[in-house]
PDB file as gemmi writes it, atoms N, CA and C in Angstrom:
CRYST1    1.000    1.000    1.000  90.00  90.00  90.00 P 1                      
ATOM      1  N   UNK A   1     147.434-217.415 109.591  1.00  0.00           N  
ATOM      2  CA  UNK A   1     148.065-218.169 110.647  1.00  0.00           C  
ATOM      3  C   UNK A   1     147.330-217.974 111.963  1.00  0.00           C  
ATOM      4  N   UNK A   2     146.751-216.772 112.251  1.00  0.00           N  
ATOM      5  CA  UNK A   2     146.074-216.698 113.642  1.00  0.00           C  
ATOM      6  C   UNK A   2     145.212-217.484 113.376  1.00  0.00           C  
ATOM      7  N   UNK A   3     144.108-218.000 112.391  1.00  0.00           N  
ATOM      8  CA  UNK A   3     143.244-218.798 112.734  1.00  0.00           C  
ATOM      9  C   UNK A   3     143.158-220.388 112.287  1.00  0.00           C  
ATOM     10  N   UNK A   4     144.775-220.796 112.611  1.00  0.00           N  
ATOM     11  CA  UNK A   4     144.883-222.122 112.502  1.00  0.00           C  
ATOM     12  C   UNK A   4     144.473-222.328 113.039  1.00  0.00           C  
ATOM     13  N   UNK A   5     143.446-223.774 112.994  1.00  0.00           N  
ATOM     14  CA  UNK A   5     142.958-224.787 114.809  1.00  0.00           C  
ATOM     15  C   UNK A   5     143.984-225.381 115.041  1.00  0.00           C  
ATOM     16  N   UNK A   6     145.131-225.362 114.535  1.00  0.00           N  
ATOM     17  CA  UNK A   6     145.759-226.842 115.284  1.00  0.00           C  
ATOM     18  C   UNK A   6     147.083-226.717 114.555  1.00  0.00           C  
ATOM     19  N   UNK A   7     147.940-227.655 115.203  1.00  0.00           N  
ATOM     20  CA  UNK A   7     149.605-227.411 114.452  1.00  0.00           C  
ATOM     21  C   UNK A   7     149.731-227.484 113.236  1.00  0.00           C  
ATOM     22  N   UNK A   8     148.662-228.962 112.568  1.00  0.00           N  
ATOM     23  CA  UNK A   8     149.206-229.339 111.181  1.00  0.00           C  
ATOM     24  C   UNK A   8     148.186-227.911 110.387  1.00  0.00           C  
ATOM     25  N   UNK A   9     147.508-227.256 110.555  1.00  0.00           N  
ATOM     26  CA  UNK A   9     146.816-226.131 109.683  1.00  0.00           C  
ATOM     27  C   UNK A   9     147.731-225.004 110.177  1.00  0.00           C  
ATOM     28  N   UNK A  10     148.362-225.199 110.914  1.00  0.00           N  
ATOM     29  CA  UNK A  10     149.606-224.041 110.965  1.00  0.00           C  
ATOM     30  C   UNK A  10     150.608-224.754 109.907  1.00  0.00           C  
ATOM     31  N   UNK A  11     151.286-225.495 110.020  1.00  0.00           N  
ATOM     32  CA  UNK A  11     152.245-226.064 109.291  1.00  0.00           C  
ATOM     33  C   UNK A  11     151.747-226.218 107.416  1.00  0.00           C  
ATOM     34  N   UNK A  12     150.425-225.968 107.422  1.00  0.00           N  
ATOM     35  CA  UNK A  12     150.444-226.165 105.851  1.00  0.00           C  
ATOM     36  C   UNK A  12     149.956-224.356 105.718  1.00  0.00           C  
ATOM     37  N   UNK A  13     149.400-223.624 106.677  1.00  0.00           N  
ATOM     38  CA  UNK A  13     149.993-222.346 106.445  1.00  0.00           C  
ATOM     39  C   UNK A  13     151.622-221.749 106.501  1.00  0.00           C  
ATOM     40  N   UNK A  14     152.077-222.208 107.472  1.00  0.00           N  
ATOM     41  CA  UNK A  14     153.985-221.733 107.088  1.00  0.00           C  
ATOM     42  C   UNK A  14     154.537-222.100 105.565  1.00  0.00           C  
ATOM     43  N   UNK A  15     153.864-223.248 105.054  1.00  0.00           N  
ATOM     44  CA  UNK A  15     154.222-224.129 104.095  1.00  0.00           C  
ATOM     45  C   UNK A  15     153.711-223.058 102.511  1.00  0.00           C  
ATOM     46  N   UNK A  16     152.216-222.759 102.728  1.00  0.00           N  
ATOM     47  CA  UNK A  16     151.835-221.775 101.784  1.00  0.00           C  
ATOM     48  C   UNK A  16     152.828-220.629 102.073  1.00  0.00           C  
ATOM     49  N   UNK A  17     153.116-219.948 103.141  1.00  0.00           N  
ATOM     50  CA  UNK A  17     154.120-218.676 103.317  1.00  0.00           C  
ATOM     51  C   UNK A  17     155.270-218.681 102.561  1.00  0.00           C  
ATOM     52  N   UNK A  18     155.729-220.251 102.913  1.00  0.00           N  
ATOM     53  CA  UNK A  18     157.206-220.281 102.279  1.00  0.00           C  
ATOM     54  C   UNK A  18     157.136-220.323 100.499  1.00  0.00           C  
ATOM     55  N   UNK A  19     156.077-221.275 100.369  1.00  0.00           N  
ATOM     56  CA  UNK A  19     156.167-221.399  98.747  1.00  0.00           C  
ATOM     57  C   UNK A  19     155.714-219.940  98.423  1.00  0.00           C  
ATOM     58  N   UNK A  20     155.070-218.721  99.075  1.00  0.00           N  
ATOM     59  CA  UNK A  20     154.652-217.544  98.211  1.00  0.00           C  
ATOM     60  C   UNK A  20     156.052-216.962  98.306  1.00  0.00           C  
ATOM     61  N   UNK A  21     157.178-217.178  99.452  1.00  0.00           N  
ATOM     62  CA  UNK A  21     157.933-216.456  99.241  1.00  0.00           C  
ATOM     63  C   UNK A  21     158.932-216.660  98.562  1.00  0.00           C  
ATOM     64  N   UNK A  22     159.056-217.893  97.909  1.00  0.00           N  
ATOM     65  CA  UNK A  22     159.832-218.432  96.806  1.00  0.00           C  
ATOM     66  C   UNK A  22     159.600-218.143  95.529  1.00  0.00           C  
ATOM     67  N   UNK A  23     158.091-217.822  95.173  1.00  0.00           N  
ATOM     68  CA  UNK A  23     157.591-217.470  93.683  1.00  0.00           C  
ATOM     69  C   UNK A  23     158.128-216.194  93.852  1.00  0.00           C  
ATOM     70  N   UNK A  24     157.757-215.057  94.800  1.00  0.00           N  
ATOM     71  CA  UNK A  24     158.268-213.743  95.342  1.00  0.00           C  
ATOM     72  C   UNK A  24     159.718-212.926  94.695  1.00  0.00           C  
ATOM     73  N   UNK A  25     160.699-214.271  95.670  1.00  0.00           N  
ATOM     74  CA  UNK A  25     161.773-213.988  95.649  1.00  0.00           C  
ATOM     75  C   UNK A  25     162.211-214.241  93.893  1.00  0.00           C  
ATOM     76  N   UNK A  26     161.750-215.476  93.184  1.00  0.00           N  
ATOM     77  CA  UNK A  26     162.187-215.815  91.836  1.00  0.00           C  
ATOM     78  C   UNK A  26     161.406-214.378  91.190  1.00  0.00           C  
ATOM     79  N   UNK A  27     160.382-213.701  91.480  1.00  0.00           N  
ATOM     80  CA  UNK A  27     159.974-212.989  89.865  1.00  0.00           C  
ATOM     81  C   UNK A  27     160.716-211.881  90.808  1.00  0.00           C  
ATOM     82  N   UNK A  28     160.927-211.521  92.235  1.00  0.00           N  
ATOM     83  CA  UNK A  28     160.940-209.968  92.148  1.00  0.00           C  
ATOM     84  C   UNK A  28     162.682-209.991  91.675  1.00  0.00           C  
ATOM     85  N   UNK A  29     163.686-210.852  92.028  1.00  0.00           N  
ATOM     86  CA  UNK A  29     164.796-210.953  91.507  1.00  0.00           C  
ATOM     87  C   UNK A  29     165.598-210.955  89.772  1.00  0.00           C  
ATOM     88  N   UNK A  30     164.277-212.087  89.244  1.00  0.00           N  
ATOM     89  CA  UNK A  30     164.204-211.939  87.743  1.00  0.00           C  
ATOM     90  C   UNK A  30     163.770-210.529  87.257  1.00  0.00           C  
ATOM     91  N   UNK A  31     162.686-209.626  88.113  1.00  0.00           N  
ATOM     92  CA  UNK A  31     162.448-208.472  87.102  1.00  0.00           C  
ATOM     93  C   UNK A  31     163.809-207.296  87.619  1.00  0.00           C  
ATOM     94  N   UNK A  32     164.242-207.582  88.538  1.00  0.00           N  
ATOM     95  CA  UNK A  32     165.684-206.625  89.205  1.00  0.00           C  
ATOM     96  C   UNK A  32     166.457-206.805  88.354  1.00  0.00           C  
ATOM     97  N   UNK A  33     166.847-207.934  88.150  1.00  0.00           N  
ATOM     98  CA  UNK A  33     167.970-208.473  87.024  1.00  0.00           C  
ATOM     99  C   UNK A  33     167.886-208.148  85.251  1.00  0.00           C  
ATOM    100  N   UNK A  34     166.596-208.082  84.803  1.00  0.00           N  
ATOM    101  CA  UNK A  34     165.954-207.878  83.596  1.00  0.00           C  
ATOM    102  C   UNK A  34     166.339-205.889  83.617  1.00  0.00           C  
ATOM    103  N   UNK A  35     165.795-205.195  84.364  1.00  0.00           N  
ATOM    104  CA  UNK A  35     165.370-203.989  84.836  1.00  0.00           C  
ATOM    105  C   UNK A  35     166.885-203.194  85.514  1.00  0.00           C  
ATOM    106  N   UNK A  36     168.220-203.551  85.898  1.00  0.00           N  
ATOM    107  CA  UNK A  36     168.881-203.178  86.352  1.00  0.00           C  
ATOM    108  C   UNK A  36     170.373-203.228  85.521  1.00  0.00           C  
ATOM    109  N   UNK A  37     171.107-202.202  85.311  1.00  0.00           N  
ATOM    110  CA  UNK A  37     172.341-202.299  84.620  1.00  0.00           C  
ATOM    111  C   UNK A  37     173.389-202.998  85.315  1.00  0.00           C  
ATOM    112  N   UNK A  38     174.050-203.840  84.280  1.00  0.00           N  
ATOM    113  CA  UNK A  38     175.075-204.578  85.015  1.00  0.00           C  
ATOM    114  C   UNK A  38     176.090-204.153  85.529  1.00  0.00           C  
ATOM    115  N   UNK A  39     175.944-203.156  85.834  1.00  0.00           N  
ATOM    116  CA  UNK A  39     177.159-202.034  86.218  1.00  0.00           C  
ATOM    117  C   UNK A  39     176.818-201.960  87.531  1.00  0.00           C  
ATOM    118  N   UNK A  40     175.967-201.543  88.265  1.00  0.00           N  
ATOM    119  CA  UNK A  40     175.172-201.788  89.118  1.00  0.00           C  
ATOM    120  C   UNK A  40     174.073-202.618  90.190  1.00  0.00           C  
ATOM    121  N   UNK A  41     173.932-203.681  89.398  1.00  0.00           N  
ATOM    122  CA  UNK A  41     173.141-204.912  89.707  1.00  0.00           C  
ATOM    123  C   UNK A  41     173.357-204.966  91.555  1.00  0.00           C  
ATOM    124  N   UNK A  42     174.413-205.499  91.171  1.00  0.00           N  
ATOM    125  CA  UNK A  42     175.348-205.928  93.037  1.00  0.00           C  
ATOM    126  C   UNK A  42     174.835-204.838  94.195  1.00  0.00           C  
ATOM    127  N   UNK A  43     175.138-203.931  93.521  1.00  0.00           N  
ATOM    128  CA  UNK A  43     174.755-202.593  94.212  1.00  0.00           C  
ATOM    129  C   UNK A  43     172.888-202.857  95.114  1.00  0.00           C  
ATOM    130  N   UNK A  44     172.256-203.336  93.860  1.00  0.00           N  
ATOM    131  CA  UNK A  44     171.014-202.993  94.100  1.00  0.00           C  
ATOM    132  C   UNK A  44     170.488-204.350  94.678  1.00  0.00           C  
ATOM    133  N   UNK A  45     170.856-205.738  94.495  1.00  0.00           N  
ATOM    134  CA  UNK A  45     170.670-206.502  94.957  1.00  0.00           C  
ATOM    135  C   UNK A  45     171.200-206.356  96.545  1.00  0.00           C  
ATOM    136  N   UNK A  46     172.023-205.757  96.737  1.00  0.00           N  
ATOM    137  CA  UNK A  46     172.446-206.087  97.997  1.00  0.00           C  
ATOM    138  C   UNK A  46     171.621-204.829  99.228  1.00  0.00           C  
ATOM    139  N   UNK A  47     171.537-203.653  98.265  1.00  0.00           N  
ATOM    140  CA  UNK A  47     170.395-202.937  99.193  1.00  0.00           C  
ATOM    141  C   UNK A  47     169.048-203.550  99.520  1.00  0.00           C  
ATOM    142  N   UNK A  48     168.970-204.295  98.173  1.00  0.00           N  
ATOM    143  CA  UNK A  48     167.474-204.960  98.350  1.00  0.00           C  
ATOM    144  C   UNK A  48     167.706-206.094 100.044  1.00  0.00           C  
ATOM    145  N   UNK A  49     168.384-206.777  99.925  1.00  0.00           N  
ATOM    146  CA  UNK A  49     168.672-207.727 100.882  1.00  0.00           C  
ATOM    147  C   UNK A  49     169.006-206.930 102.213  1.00  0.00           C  
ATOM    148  N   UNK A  50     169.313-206.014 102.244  1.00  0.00           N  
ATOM    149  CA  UNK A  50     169.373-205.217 103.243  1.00  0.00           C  
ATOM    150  C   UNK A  50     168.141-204.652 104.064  1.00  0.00           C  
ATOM    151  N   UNK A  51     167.452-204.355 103.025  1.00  0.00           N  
ATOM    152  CA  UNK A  51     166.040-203.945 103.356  1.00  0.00           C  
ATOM    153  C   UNK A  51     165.114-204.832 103.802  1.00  0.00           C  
ATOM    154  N   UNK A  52     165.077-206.326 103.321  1.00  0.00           N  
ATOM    155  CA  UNK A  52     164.536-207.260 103.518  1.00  0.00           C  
ATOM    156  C   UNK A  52     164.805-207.768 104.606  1.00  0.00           C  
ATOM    157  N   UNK A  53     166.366-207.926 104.949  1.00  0.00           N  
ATOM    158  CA  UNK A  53     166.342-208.644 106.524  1.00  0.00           C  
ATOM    159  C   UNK A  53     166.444-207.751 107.034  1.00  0.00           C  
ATOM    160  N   UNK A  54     166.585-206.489 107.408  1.00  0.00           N  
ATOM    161  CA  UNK A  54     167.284-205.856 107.773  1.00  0.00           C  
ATOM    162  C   UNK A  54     165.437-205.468 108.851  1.00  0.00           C  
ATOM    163  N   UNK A  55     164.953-205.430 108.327  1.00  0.00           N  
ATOM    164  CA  UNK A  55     163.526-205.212 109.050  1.00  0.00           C  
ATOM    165  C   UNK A  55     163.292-206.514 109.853  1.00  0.00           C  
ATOM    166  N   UNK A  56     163.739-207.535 109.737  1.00  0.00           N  
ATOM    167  CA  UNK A  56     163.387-208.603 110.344  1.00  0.00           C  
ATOM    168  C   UNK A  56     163.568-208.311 112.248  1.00  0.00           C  
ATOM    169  N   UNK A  57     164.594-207.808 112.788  1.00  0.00           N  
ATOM    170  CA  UNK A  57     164.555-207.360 114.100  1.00  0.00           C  
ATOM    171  C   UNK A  57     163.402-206.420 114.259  1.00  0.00           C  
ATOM    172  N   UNK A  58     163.148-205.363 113.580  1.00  0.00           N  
ATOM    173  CA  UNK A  58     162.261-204.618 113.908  1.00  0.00           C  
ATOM    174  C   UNK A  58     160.683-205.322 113.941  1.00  0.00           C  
ATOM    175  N   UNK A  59     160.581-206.014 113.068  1.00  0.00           N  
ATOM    176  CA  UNK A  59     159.205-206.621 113.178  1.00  0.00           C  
ATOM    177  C   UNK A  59     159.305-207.410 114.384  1.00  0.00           C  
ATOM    178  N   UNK A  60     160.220-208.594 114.929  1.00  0.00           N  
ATOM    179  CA  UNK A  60     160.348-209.025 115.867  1.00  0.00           C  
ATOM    180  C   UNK A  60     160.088-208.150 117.001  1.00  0.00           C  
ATOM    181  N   UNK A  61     160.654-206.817 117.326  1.00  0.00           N  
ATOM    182  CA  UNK A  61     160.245-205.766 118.289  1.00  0.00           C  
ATOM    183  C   UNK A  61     159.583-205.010 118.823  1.00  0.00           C  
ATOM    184  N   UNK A  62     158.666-205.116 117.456  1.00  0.00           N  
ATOM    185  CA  UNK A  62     157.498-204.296 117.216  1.00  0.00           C  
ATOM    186  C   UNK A  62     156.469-205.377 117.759  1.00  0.00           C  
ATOM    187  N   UNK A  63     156.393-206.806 117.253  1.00  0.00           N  
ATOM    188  CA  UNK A  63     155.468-208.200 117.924  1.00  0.00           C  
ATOM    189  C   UNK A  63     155.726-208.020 119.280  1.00  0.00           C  
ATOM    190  N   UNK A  64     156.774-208.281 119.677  1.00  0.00           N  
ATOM    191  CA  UNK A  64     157.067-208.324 120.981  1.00  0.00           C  
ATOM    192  C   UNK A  64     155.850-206.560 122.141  1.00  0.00           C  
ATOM    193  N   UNK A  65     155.989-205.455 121.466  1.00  0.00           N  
ATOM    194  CA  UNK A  65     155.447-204.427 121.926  1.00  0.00           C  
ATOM    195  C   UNK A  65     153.644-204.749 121.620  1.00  0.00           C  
ATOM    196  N   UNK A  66     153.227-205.609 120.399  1.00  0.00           N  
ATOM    197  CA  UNK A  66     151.490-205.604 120.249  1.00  0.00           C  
ATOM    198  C   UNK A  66     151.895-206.603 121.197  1.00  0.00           C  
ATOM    199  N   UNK A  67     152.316-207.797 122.070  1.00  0.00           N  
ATOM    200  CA  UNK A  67     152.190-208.506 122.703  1.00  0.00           C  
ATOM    201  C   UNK A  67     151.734-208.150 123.774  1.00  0.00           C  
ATOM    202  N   UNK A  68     152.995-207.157 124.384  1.00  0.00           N  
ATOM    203  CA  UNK A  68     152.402-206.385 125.752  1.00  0.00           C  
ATOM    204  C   UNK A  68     151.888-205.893 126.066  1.00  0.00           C  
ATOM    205  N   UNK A  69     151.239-204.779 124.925  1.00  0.00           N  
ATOM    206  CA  UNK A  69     149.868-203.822 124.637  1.00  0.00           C  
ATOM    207  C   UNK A  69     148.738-204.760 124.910  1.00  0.00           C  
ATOM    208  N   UNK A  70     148.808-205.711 123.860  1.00  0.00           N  
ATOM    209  CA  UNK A  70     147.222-206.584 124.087  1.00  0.00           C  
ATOM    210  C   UNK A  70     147.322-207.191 124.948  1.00  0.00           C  
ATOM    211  N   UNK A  71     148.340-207.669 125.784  1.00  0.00           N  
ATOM    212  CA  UNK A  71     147.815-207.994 127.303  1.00  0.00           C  
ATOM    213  C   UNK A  71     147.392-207.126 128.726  1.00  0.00           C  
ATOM    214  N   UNK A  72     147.175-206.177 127.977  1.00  0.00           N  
ATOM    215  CA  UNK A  72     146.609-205.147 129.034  1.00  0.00           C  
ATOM    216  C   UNK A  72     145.354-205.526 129.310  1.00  0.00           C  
ATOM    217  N   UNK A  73     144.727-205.662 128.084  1.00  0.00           N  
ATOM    218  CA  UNK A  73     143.576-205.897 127.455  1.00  0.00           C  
ATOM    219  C   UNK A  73     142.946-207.373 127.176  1.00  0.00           C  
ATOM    220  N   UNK A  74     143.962-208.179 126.703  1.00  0.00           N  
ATOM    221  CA  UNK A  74     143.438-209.484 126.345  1.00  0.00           C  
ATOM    222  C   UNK A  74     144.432-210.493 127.074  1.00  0.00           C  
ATOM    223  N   UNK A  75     143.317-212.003 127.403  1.00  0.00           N  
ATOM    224  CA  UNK A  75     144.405-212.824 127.668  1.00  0.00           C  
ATOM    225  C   UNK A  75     145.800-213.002 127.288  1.00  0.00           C  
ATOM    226  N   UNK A  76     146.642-213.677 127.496  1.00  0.00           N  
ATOM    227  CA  UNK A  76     147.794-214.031 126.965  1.00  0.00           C  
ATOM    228  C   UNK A  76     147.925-214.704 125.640  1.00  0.00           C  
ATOM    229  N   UNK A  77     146.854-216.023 125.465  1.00  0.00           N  
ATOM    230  CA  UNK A  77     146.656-216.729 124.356  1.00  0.00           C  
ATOM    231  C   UNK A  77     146.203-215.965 123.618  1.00  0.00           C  
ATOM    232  N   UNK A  78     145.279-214.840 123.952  1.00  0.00           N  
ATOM    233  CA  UNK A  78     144.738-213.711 122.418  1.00  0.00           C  
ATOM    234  C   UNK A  78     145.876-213.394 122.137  1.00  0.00           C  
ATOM    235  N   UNK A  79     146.419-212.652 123.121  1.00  0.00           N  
ATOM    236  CA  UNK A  79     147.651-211.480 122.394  1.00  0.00           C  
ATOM    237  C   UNK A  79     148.679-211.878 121.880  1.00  0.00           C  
ATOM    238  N   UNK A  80     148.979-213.263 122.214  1.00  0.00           N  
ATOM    239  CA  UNK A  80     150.316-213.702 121.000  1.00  0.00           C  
ATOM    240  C   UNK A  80     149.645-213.840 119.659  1.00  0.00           C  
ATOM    241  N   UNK A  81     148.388-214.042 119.389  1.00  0.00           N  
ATOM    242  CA  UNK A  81     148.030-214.278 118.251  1.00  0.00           C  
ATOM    243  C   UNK A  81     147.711-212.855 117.335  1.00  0.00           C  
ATOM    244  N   UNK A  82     148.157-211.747 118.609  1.00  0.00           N  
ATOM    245  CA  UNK A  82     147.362-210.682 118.112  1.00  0.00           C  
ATOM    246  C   UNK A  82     148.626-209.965 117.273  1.00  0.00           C  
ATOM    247  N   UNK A  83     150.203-209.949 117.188  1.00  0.00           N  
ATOM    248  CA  UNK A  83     150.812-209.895 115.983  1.00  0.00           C  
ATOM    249  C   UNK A  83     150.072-210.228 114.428  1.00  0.00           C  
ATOM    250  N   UNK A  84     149.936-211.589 114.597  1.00  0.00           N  
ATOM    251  CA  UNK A  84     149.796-211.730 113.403  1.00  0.00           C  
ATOM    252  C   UNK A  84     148.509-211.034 112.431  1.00  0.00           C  
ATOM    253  N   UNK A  85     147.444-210.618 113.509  1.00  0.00           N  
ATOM    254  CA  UNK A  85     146.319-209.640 113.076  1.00  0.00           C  
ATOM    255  C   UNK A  85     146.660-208.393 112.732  1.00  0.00           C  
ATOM    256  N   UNK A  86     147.819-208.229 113.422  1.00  0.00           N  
ATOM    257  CA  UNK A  86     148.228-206.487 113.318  1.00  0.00           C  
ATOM    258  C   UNK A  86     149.157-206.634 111.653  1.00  0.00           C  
ATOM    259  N   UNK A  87     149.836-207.597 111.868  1.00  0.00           N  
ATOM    260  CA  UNK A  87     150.460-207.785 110.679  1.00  0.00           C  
ATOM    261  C   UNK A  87     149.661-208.232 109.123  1.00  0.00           C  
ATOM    262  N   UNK A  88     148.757-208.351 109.253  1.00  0.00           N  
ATOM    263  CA  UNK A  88     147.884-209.093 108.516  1.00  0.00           C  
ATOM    264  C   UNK A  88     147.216-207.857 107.646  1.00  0.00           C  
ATOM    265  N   UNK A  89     146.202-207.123 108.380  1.00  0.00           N  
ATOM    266  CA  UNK A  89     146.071-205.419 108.438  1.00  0.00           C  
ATOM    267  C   UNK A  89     147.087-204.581 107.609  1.00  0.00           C  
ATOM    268  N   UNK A  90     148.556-204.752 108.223  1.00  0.00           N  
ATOM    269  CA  UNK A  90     149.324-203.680 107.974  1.00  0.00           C  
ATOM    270  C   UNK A  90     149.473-204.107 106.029  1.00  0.00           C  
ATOM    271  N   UNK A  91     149.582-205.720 105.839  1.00  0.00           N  
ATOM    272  CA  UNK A  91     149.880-206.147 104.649  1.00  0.00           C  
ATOM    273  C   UNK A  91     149.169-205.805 103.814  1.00  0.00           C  
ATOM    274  N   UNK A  92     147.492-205.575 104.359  1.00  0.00           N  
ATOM    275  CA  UNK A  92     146.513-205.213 103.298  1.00  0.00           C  
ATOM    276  C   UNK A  92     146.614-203.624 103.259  1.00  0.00           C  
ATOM    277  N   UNK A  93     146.861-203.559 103.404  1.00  0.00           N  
ATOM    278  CA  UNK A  93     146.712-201.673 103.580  1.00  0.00           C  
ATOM    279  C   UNK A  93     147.670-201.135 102.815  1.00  0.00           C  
ATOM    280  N   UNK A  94     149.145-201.631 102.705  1.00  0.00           N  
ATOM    281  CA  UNK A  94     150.174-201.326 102.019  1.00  0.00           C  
ATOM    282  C   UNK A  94     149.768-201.867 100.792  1.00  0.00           C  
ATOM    283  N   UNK A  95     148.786-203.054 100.492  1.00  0.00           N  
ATOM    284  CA  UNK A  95     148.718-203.438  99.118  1.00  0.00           C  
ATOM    285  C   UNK A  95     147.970-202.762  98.620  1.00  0.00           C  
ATOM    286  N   UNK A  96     147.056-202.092  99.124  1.00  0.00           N  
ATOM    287  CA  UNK A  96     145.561-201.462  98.634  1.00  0.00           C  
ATOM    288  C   UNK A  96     146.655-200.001  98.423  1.00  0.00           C  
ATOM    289  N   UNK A  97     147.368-199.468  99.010  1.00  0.00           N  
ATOM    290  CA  UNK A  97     147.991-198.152  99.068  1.00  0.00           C  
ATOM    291  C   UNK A  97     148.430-198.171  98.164  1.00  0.00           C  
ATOM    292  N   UNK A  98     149.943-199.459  97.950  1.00  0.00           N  
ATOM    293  CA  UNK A  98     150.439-199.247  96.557  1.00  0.00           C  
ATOM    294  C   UNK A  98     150.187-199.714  94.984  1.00  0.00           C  
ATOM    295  N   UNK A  99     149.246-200.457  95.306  1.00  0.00           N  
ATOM    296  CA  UNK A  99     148.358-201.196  94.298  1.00  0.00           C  
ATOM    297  C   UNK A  99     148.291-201.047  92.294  1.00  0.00           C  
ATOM    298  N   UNK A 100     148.249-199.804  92.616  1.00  0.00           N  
ATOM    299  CA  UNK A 100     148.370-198.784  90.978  1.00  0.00           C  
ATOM    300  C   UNK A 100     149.432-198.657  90.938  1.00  0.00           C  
ATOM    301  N   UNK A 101     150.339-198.187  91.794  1.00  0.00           N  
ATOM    302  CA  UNK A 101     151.739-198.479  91.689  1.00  0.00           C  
ATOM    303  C   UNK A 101     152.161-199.606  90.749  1.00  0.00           C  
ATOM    304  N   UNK A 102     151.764-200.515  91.562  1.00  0.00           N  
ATOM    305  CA  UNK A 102     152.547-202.054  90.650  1.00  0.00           C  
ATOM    306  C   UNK A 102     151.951-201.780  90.042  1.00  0.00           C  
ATOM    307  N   UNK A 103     150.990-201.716  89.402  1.00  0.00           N  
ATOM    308  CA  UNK A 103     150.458-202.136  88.293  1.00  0.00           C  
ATOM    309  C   UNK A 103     151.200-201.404  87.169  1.00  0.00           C  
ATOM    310  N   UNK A 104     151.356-200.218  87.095  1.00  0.00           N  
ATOM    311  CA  UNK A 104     152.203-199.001  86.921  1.00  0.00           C  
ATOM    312  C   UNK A 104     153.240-199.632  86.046  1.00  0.00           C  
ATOM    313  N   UNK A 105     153.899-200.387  87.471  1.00  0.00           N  
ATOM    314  CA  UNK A 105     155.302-200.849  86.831  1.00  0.00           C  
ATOM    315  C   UNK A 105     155.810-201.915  86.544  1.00  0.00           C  
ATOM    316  N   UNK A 106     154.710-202.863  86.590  1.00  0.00           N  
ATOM    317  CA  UNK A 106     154.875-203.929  85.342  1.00  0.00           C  
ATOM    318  C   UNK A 106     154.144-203.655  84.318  1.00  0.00           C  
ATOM    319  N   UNK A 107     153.133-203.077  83.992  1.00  0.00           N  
ATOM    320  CA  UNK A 107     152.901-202.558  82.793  1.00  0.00           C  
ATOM    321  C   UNK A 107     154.117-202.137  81.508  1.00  0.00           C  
ATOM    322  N   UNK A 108     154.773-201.126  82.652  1.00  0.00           N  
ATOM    323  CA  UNK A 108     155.734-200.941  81.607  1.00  0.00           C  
ATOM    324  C   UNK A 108     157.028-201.239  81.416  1.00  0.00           C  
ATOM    325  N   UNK A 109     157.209-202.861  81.797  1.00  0.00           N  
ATOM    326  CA  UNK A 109     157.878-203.560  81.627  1.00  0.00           C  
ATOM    327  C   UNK A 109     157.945-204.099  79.936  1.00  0.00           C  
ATOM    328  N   UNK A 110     159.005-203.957  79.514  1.00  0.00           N  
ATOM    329  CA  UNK A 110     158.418-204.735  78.268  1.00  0.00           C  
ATOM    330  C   UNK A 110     159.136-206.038  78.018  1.00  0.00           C  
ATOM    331  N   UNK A 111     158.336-206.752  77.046  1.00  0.00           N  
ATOM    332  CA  UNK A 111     158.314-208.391  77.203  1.00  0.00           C  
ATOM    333  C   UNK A 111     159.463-208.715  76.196  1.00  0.00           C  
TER     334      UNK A 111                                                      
END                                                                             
């Protein structure tokens, strides 16, 4: 998203965002549901959803703080864009970190 030129290459990036987070939401829910006792399910779905929005203020707060940081430093037009770099970073790093992880644990999923 930072290096859209222009609205409509933003808008068919939001558009890729939304459809990844729809495939997302369908397998990580289907393997919760497959993977979780029905005794419990509710339980765990609803922590999950907790966790999920529940960060949504904080990321908002945290953008808002690289905003004001990088305008120490950078124009105004850099530094709003400069969230989404910081965020971008943080995504690869957590994937590369937990990486074997997943793999881990769909492996031993069985079919």
């Amino acid at each position: 998203m930072a290096l859209a030129p222009g609205p409509w290459a933003l808008g068919l990036c939001l558009a890729a965002m939304e459809f990844s987070r729809l495939v997302w939401n369908v397998t990580s829910v289907s393997t919760r549901q497959r993977l979780i006792p029905d005794a419990v399910r509710g339980r765990v779905n609803s922590i999950c959803r907790l966790l999920a929005r529940g960060r949504m203020p904080l990321g908002l707060v945290l953008s808002g703080v690289v905003v004001s940081l990088g305008e120490l430093f950078l124009s105004r037009g850099t530094a709003l864009v400069l969230p989404f770099w910081v965020a971008g970073a943080g995504s690869m790093l957590v994937a590369i970190l937990v990486w074997s992880a997943i793999q881990r644990g769909f492996a031993g999923i069985s079919r």
